[in-house]
NUKE-281072 format. One record per residue (C-alpha): residue number from 1; x, y, z. Coordinates in steps of 0.05 Angstrom, whole numbers, plus 5000, padded with zeros to 4 digits. Layout:
BEGIN
(NUM; (X; Y; Z))
...
This chain:
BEGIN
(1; (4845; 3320; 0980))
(2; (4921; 3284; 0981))
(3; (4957; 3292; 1048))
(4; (5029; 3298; 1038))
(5; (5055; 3299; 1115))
(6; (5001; 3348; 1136))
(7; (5003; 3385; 1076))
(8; (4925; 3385; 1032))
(9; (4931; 3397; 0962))
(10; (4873; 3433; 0948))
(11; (4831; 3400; 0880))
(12; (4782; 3435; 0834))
(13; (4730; 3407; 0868))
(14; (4744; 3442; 0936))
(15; (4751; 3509; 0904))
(16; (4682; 3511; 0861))
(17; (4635; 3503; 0916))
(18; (4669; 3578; 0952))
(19; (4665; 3611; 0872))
(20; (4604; 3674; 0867))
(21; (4604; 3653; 0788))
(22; (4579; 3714; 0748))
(23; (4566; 3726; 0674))
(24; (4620; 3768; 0642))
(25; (4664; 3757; 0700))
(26; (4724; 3715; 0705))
(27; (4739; 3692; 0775))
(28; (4816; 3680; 0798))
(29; (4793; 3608; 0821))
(30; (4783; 3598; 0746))
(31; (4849; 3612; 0731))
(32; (4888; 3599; 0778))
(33; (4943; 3539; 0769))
(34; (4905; 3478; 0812))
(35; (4951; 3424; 0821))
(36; (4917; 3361; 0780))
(37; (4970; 3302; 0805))
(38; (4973; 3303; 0878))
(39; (5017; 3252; 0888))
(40; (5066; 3287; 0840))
(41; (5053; 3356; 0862))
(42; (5127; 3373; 0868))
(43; (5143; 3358; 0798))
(44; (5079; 3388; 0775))
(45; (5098; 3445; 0810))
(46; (5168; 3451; 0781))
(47; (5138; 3449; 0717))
(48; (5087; 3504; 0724))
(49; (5100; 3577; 0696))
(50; (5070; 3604; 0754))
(51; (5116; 3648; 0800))
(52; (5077; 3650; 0868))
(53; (5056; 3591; 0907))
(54; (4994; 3610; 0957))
(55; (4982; 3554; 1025))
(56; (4956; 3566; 1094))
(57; (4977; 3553; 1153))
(58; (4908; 3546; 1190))
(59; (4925; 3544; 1266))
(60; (4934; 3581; 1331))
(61; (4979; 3532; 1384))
(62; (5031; 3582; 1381))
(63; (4987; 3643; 1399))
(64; (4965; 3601; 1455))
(65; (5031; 3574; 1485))
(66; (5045; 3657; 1486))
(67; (4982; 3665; 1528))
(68; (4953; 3704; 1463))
(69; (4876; 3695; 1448))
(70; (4860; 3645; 1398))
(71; (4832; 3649; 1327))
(72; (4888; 3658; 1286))
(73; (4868; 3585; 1253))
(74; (4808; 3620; 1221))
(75; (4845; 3669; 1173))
(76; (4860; 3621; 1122))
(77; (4785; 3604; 1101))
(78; (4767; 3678; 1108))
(79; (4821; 3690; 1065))
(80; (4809; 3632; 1007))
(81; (4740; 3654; 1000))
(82; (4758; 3724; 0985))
(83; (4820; 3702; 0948))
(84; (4770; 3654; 0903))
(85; (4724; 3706; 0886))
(86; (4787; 3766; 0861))
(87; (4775; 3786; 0787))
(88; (4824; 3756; 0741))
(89; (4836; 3828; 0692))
(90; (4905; 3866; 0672))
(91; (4926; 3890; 0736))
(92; (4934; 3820; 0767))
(93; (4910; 3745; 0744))
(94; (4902; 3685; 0775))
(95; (4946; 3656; 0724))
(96; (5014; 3677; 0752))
(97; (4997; 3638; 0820))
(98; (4995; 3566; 0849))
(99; (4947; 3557; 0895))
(100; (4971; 3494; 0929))
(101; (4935; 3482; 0994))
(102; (4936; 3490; 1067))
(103; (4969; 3448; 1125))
(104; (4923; 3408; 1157))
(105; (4936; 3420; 1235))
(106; (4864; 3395; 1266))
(107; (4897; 3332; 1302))
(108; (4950; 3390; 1335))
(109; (4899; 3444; 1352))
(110; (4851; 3387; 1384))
(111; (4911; 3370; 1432))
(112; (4916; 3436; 1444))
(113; (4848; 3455; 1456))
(114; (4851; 3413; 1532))
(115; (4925; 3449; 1548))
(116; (4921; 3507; 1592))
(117; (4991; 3553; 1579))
(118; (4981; 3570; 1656))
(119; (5009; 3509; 1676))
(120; (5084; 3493; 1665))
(121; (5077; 3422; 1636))
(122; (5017; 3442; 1597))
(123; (5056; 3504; 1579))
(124; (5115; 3461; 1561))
(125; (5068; 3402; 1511))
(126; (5045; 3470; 1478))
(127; (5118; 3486; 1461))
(128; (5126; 3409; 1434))
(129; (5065; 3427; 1383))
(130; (5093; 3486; 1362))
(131; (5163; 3443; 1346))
(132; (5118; 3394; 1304))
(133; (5089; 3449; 1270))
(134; (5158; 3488; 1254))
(135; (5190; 3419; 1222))
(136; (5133; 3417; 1167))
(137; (5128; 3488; 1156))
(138; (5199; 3490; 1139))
(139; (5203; 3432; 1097))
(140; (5149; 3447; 1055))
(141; (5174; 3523; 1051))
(142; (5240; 3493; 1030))
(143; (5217; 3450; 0976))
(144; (5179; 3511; 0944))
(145; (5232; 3557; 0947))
(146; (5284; 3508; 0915))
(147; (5233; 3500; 0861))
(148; (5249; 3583; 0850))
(149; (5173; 3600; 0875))
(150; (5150; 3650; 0919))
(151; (5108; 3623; 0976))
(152; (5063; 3670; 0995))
(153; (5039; 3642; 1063))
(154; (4971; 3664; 1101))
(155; (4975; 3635; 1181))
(156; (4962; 3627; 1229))
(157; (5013; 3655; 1284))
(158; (5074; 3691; 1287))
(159; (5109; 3636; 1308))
(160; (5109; 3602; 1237))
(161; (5153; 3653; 1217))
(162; (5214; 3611; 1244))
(163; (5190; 3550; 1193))
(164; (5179; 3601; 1140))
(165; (5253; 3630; 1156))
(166; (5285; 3572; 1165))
(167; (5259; 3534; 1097))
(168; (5284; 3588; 1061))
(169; (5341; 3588; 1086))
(170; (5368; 3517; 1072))
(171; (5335; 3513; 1001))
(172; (5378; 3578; 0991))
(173; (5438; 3555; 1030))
(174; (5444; 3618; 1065))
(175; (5425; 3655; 1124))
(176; (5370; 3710; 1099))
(177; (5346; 3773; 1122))
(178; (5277; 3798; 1150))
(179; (5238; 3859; 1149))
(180; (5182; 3848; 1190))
(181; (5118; 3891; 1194))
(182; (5096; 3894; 1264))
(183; (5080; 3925; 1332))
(184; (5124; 3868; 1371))
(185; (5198; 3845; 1362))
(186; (5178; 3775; 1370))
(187; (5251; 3766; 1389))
(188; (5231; 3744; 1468))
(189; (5272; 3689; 1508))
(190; (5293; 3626; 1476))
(191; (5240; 3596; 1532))
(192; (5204; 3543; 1487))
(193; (5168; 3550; 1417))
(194; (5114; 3599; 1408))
(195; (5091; 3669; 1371))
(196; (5140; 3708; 1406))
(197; (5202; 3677; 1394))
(198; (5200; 3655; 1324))
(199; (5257; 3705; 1297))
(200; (5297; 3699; 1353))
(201; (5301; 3625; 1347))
(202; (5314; 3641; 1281))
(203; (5370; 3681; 1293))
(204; (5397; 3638; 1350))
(205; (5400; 3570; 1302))
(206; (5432; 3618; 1240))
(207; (5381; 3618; 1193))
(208; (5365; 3697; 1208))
(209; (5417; 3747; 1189))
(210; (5390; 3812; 1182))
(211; (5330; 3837; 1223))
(212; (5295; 3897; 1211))
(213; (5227; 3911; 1259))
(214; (5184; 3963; 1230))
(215; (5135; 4009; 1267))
(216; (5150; 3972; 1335))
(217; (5099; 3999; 1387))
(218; (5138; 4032; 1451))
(219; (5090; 4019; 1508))
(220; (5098; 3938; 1485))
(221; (5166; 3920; 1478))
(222; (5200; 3901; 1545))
(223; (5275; 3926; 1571))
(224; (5294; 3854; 1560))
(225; (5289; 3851; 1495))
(226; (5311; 3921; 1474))
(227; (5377; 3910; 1511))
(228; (5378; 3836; 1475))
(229; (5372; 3879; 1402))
(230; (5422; 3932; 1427))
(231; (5468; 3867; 1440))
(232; (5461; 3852; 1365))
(233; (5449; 3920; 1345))
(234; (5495; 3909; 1278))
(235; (5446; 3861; 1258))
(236; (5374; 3869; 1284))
(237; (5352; 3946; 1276))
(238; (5285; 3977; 1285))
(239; (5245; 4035; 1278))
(240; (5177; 4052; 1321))
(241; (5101; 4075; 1309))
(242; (5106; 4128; 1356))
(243; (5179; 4158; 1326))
(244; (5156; 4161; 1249))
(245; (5072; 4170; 1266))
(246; (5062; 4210; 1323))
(247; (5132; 4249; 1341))
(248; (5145; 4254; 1269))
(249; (5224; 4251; 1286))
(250; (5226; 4202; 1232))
(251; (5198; 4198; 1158))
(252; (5148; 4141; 1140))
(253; (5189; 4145; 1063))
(254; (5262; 4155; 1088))
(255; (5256; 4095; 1136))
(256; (5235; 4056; 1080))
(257; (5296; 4060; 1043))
(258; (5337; 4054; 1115))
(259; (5300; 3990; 1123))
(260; (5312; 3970; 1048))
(261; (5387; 3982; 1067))
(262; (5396; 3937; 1126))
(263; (5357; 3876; 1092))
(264; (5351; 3878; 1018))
(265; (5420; 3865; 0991))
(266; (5411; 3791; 1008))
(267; (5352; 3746; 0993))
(268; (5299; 3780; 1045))
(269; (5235; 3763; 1063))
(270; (5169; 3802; 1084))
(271; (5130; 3787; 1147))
(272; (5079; 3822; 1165))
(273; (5031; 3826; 1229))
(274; (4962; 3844; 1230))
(275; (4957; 3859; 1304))
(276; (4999; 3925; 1276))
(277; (4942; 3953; 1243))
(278; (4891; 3989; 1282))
(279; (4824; 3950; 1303))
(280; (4837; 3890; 1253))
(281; (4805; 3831; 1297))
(282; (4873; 3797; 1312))
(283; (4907; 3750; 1375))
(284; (4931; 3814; 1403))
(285; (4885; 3874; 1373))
(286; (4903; 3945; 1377))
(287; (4871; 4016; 1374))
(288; (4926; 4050; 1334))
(289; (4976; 4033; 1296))
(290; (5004; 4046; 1214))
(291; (4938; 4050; 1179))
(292; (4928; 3992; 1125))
(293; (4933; 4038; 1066))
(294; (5012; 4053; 1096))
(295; (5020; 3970; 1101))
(296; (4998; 3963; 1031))
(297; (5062; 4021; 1008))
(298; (5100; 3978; 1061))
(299; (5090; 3918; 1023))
(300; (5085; 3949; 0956))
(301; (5154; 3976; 0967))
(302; (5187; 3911; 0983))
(303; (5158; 3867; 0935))
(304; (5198; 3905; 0879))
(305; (5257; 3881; 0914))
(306; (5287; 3828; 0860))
(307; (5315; 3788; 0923))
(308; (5254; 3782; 0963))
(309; (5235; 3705; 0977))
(310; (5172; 3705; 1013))
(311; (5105; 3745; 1036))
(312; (5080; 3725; 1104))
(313; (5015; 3750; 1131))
(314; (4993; 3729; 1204))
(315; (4951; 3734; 1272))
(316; (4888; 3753; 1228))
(317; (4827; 3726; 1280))
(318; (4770; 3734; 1238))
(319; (4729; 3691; 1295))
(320; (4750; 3755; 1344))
(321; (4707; 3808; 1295))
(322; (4642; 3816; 1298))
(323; (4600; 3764; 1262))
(324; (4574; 3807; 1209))
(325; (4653; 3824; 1199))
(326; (4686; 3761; 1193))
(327; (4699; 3770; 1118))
(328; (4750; 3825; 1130))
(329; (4805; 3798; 1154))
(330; (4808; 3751; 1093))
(331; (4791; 3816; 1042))
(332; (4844; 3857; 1080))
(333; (4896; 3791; 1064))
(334; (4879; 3793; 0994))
(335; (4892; 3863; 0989))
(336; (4957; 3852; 1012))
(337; (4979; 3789; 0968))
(338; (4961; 3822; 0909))
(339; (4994; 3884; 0918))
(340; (5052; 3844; 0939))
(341; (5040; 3802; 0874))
(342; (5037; 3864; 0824))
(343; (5096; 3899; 0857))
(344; (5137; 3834; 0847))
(345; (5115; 3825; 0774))
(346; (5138; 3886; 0747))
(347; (5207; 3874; 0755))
């Protein structure tokens, strides 16, 4: 494999060895677009037909410098294997999609590994990691979306939503908005990188316009940064779990299109957050929450959106499941990128 900063390109040769061949079957790994010149992968790239553009983001610094449990690094491979193994047939194939690779990160998470968020410095070499992390994200994220792709990006933490935001930003020359999936507002203090901060950074540096938090969880969200949101209340909006699920003062369908409203007249972009979804082995794992079937009309709705730029799924922990388990979190991935995918291809 090529390294291009920290970026692997992923050859056929890495892909065959995690392929369940079958007679009569045809796998996505055999057809999706591989990129055959490393060293020209941009170009290559360019060139290609495909629409979608899949990479990983393999790593969990920022989970840790927000005194989250580790694990988030594993969802990538969880997810490729899956991913691999899809059947290319009429309702999705492997041939509209790039997969491209995965940012290598080992030399960061090893220097993490020894840091202990506890302690100030430590805390504060943790937030230098996540900075590192950020300025490759969003350059690579940049050059895809100037391409006209669709990154579809697997992490790692919530904190790589600032790179993703932020690279799509300057390749589109705009400020974009965000509807983001998830049981936290990740808008905390401006305290130092990590998973909590990434679209509040974001927003801070101008790269974040309009923020839209869906299914926010009540009992989690502190009165420091609701009275922060009610500051920019114009331009980051939300919604909760317990208004639309368990009061039922709000409708799952309506708040859709109220969501759609505030974000999807400019280019937009989808994150979503597994630690929203109940018992999904995740950083920050929960007993309730949307159930997956509602994240899949979430993201199904979205993806028809003509302006949407990007799919972000993150904090999947495979490690944290049970070891008999540890395939789910990448299944549950794939379920999401392809519904995202056929949603997006129809229009």
């Amino acid at each position: 494999m090529n390294q291009v900063s920290n970026l692997k390109i992923l050859g056929q040769s890495d892909i065959i060895g995690l392929t369940n061949y079958r007679t009569g079957e045809v796998k996505f790994s055999e057809r999706l677009h591989i990129i055959q010149n490393k060293d020209n992968w941009i170009k290559e790239l360019k060139n290609s037909d495909t629409k979608y553009v899949v990479l990983g983001i393999p790593e969990d610094i920022g989970v840790k410098a927000n005194f989250g449990r580790v694990g988030t690094s594993g969802a990538w491979q969880s997810f490729l294997k899956s991913f691999l193994n899809l059947q290319h047939n009429r309702f999705c194939k492997g041939s509209w999609i790039t997969l491209l690779g995965y940012f290598d990160l080992e030399q960061y998470q090893q220097q993490a590994k020894g840091l202990d968020p506890n302690n100030k410095e430590q805390r504060k070499k943790l937030f230098e990691l996540v900075k590192l992390i950020d300025k490759e994200v969003s350059h690579i994220i940049a050059t895809i979306v100037s391409l006209d792709k669709i990154p579809i990006i697997i992490g790692g933490g919530h904190n790589n939503a600032y790179g993703n935001i932020k690279g799509t930003a300057l390749a589109k020359g705009q400020a974009i908005n965000v509807v983001n999936f998830d049981a936290h507002t990740d808008f905390r203090p401006l305290e130092g990188r990590h998973s909590g901060n990434g679209f509040s950074y974001a927003f801070e540096e101008g790269f974040l316009k309009n923020y839209f938090i869906w299914g926010l969880h009540e009992g989690y969200t502190s009165k420091s940064v609701l009275a922060n949101i009610k500051e920019h209340q114009e331009q980051v909006k939300y919604n909760t779990y317990e208004q639309i699920a368990v009061r039922k003062q709000k409708n799952f369908e309506i708040e859709l299109l109220q969501a759609q409203k505030h974000i999807g007249e400019n280019v937009f972009a989808i994150e979503l957050d597994l630690d929203s979804l109940p018992l999904v082995a995740s950083s920050a794992i929960t007993p309730t929450g949307f159930s997956i079937q509602r994240a899949r009309q979430f993201v199904d709705h979205f993806a028809k959106n003509k302006n949407v730029a990007y799919l972000h799924i993150c904090e999947g922990a495979p490690d944290l499941d049970y070891p008999e388990n540890q395939h789910l979190v990448g299944k549950l991935i794939c379920y999401l990128v392809t519904d995202f995918i056929k949603a997006n291809n129809q229009q």
